[in-house]
N, C-alpha and C positions, 0 to 999 in steps of 0.2 A: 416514666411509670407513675408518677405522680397528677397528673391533670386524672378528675374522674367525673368526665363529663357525660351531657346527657347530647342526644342527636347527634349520635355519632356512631360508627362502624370498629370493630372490631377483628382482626384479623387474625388469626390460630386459634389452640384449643381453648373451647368455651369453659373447661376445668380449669387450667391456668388463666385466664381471662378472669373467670368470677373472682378466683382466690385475689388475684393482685390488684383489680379495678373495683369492684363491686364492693362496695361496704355495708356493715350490717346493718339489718333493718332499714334499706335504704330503699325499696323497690315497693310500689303499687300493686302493679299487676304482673305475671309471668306467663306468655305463653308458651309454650315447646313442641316442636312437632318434630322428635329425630326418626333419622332411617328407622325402617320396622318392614320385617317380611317381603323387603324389593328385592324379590330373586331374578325380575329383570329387570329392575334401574341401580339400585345402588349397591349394597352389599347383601351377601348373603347369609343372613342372619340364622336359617331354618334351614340351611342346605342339606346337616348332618338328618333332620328327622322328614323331610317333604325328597330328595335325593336329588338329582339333576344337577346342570354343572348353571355358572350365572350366563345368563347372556348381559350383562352390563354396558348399557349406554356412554356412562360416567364413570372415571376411575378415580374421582376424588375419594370414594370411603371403601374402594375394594379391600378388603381382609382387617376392616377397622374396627368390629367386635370380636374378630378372632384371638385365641389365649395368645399372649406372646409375652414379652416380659413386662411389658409396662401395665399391662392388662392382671398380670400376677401381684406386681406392686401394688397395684389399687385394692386386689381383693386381700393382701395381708396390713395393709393401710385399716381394710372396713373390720377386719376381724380382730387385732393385736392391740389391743389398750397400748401396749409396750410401743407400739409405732404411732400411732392415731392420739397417745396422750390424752384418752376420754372425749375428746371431738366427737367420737360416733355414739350413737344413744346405746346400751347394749342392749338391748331389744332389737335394734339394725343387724348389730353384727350378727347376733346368735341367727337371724333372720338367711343375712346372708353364706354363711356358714352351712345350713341345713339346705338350702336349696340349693346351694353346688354338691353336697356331698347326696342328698338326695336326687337330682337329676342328673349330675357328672360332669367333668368338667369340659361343656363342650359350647357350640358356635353361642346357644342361648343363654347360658349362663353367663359365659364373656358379657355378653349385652349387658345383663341386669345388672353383672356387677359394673358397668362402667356409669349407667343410668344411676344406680343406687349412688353412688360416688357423686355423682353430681345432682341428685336430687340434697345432698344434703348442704352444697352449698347454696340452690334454689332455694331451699326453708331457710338457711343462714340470713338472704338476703331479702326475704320477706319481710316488712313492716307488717308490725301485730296486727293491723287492718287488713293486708293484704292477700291475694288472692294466686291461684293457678290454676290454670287447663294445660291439663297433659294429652295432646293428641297419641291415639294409637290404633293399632290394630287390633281387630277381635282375638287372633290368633297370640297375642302377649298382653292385651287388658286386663288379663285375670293376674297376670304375675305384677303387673304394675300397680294394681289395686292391692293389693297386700303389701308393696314394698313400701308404697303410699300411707298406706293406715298405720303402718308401724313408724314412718315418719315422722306423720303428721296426727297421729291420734283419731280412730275409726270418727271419733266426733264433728272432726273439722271435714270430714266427706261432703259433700252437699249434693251432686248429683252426677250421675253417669250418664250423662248425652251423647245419643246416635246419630250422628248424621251419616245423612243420606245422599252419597256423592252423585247420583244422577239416573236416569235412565238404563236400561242393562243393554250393552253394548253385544252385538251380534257373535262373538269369540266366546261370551260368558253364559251366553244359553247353551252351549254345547259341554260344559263341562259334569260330567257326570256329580251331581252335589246340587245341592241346593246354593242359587246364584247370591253370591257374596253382594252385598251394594249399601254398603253402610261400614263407618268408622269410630273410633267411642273415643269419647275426650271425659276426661275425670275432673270434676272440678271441686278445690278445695279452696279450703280458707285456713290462713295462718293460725285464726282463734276465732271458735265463734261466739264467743263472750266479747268479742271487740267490738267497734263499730265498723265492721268492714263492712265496701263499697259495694252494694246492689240498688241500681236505679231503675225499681219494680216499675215506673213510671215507661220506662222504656221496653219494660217489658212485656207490650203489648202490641197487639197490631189489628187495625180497623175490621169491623165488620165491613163483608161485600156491600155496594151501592144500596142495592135492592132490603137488604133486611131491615127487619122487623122485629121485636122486643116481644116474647110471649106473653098470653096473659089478655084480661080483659081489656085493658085501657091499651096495651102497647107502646107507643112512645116513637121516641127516636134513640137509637142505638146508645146504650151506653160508650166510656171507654174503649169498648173492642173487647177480641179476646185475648186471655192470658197464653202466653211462648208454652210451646208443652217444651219437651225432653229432649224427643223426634223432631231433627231439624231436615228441611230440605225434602220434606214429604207435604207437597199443596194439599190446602182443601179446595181442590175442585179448579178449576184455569181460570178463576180471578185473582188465585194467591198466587202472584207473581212474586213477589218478595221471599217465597220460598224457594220458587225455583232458581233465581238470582243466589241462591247457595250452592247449586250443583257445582261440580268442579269444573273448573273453564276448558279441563281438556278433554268433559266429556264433553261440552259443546262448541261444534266444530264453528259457531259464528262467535264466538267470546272474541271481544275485542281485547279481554285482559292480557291472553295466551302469553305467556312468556315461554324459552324454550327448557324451562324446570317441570318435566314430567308429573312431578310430585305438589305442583305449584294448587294453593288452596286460595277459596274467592273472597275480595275484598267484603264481600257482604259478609261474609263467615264472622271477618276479624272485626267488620264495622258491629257486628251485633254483640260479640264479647265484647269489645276495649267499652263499648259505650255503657252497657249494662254493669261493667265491673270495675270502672275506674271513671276521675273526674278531670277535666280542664286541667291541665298544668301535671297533673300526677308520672309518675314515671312509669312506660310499659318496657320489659323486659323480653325477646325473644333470643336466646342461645343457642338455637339451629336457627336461623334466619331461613335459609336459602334463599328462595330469589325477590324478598323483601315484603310479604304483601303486610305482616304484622308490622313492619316499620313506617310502610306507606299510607295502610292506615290509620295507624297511631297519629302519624306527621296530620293528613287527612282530618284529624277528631281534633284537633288544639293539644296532644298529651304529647310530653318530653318519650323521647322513645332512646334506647340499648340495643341495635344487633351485633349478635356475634356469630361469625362461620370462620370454617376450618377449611377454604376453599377463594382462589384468590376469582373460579366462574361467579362465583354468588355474590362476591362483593363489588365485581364488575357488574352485573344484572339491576342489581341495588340505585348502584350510585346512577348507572342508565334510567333506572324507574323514576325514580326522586328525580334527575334533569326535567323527563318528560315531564313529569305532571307537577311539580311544582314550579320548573324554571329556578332551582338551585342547583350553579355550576358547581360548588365546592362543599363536599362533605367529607368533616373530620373521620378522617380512618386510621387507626392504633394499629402499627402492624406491618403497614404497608414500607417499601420501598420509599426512600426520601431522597436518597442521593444515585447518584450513577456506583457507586463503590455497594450501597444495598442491593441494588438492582443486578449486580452481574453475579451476586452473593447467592440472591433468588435465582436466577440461570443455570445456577450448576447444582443445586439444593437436589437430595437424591430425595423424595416423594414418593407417596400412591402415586401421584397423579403425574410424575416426571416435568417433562418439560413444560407440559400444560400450565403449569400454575405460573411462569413466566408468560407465557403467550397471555392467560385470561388477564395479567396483571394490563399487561403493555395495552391489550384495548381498551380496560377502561380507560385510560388516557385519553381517550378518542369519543368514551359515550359510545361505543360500537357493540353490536351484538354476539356474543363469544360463539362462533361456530367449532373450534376444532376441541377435540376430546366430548363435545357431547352427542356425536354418532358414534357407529363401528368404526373399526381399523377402515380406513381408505374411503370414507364416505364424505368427509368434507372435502374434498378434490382439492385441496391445495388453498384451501379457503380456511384463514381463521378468525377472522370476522367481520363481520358485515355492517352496514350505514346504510337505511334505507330515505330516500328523499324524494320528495313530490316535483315534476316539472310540467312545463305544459309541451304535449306532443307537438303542436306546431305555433306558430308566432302570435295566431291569432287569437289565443287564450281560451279556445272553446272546450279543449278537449286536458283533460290531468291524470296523468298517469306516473307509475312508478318506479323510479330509477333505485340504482345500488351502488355506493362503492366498496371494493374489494380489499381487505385488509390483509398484508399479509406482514408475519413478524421473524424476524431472523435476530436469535440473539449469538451468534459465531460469526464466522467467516462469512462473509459477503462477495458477492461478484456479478456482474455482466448478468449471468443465467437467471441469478432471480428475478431483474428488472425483466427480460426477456417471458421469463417462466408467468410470472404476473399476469404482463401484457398476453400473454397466452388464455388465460384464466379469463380475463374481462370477455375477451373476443368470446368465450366459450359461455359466458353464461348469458340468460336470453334479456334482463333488464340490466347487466353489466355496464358503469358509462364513466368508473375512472379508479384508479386504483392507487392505494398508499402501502409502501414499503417501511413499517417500522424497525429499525435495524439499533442494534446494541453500538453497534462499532461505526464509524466514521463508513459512510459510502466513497469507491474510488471515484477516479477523475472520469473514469470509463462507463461506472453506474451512471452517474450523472447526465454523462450525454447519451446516452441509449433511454436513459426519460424520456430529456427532453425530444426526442426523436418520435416518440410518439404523438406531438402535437397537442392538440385541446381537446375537450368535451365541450361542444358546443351548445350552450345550453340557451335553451327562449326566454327563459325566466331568469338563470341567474347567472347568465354571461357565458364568455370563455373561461374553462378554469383548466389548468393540466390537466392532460388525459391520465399521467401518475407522476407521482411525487414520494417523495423520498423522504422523511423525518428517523431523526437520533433519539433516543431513551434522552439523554442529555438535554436537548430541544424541549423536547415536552415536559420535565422537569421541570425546565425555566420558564414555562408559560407559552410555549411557541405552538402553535398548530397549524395545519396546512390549510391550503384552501381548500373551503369546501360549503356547498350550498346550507341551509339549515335543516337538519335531519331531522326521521321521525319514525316510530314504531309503526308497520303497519299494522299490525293487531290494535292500534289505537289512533288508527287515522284521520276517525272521524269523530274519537272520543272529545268531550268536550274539557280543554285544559283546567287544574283544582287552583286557586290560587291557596297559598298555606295560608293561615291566621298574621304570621308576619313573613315576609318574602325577604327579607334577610333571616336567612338560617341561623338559631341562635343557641347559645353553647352556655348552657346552664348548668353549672356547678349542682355538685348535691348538698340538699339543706344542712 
């Protein structure tokens, strides 16, 4: 609990995370984008006043702004001097206090207050220079802006940017209402009497080809024009760089796509970290999910913080950072260390149940987490996936795309799952070898029912086992099975980042 390093991961809640790692004044920049208004991806925040039951994807944050008792704690934490010991500004509390008794005590109030609670370690950890953008939705912007101002003092406001997630998708023209297509991020500063970080230099971007300077004499284009408010709205189809802000899942060719629904585009984060912070500075995101403010942080030269409360997103992470930097090992606070943690994490009652064992077990592998982020019964027996390039035949002409099939048993093992696997591969249509991660020792019987299945014959990278069989213990100690050099198809053709230093480095705070 002592090391409070920078490039590095973070695992549980981002409240106890700040309080025990984060020190004061110690943070650049902050980004945050929590759940908001996902009544079908994460929790349901607005169930009580929109009605409908969730259709949920994700069970990592089912019923995780709902009242319950830890959620009570915090709001008699923000309101009782007697508890809180004057930590809270009272301006916060009275704040807090009137808007639950004013709106009642229900799914959205829970939210604010668990937001408010850790908006104030957020401001705790801000250096006087430092900066936040609060992603949210239109539908709680206005509550966040008031929780905000009383925070941070209406002065330190600076501006309420819209972005513009993309195109309106054919389901959203049909909803009776004027179509939603746009998000607002609030951006503050710790002090604006400080010298905090705006690099107005970058906050521009070229005139098209073709222009021209009004006026008698004309010219050649100055600087460009100045970034408005309105992000992710082109002028006209030469502002590419605008639309490189849409969200990758509204466009169906984004190579970025990872499988986070809620996932925001590298352009987004390159054009805050860069405009808001410097070379070496430290960027902070608290909801991570599936990394893009870490990766672009890592991407910019800046020390970066994530923290998630989800063992899918820290696997997603640590796969992103392999891709594109080609760094195997990033420090994670949290995680599983020994086979005695690990079987600790296997029985752990959760949201997310056994899930948070399975997401753990593939990152081990750099694999893609498939089980728990569809419906009941929708990964067919599939919990995560290795996607790798081969060549269709010897002759090297042709490259296409194989898969290995991950499957994870942290109980009793036997015969059927080896069988059950090999099932699975034959069933899927780029299926070509399959790895059995097991908590417990495989029998003598597993074993040969593998090796029974023979090899995957592959043009390009030999005979490897058709399946294979690794221990939680194994992969611990550094062991991995055979397996070709995998890759994101969403990034197949993307061109690899090298980092600024390609040994990953573990930078103390000043």
């Amino acid at each position: 609990m002592n090391d409070k390093q920078t490039n590095c991961l973070y695992y549980g809640d981002n409240l106890e995370i700040m309080r025990a790692y984060i020190p004061d004044e110690s943070v650049d920049l902050i980004y945050l984008d929590p759940p908001f208004n996902s009544k079908r991806e994460y929790n349901v925040i607005f169930k009580e006043w929109h009605g409908g039951d969730s259709q949920a994807e994700l069970e990592a944050f089912d019923d995780f702004w709902g009242w319950n008792e830890k959620v009570r704690a915090d709001y008699e934490y923000l309101i009782d001097t007697s508890v809180n010991r004057g930590k809270v500004p009272g301006n916060v509390s009275r704040l807090t206090a009137g808007l639950c008794n004013g709106i009642g005590f229900n799914d959205i109030t829970a939210y604010l207050v668990e937001m408010t609670i850790r908006l104030l370690e957020i401001h705790r950890s801000m250096k006087r220079t430092g900066s936040m953008y609060l992603h949210c939705a239109p539908a709680v912007s206005h509550y966040m802006k008031v929780i905000c101002d009383q925070m941070f003092n209406p002065v330190n406001f600076r501006r309420e940017i819209s972005w513009r997630t993309g195109w309106v998708s054919g389901f959203k023209t049909r909803v009776k209402n004027w179509v939603r297509n746009h998000d607002v991020i609030l951006y503050y500063v710790k002090d604006i009497n400080s010298e905090f970080t705006f690099n107005k230099e970058l906050a521009y971007k070229p005139h098209p080809p073709d222009y021209r300077r009004r006026g008698e004499y004309g010219g050649e284009p100055g600087k460009g024009y100045a970034i408005e408010d309105v992000w992710g709205a082109p002028r006209g189809d030469f502002d590419q760089s605008e639309k490189d802000l849409w969200s990758p899942w509204i466009k169906s060719y984004s190579k970025e796509k990872t499988p986070y629904q809620t996932q925001k585009p590298l352009a987004l984060m390159r054009r805050i970290i860069s405009v808001s912070s410097n070379k070496n500075d430290i960027v902070l995101d608290p909801f991570c999910g599936c990394g893009t403010t870490v990766v672009a942080a890592h991407e910019l030269g800046r020390r970066w913080i994530g923290i998630d409360i989800t063992h899918l997103a820290i696997a997603e992470i640590k796969r992103r950072i392999k891709e594109k930097f080609d760094i195997s090992e990033v420090l994670t606070i949290g995680e599983p260390r020994d086979l005695e943690s690990a079987r600790q994490l296997s029985i752990e009652k959760q949201p997310s149940g056994r899930y948070q064992f399975q997401w753990w077990a593939i990152s081990l592998l750099s694999a893609i987490p498939m089980a728990g982020t569809k419906k009941k019964g929708a990964d067919k027996g599939i919990d995560g996936i290795i996607f790798f390039k081969d060549w269709k035949t010897e002759d090297e002409s042709i490259i296409i795309q194989k898969s290995i099939i991950i499957s994870v048993k942290s109980g009793h093992v036997s015969v059927k799952d080896i069988r059950d696997l090999s099932g699975t591969i034959s069933r899927e249509k780029d299926g070509a070898m399959g790895i059995l991660i097991s908590l417990n020792r495989p029998t003598g019987e597993m074993i040969k029912e593998a090796l029974r299945n023979g090899y995957y014959k592959s043009p390009m990278w030999g005979n490897l086992p058709k399946i294979q069989i690794i221990t939680i213990k194994e992969l611990l100690t550094g062991n991995q099975p055979k397996m070709p050099h995998h890759s994101n198809p969403h990034t197949y053709n993307e061109k690899k980042v090298l980092p600024i230093d390609k040994k990953q480095s573990e930078i103390r705070f000043n």
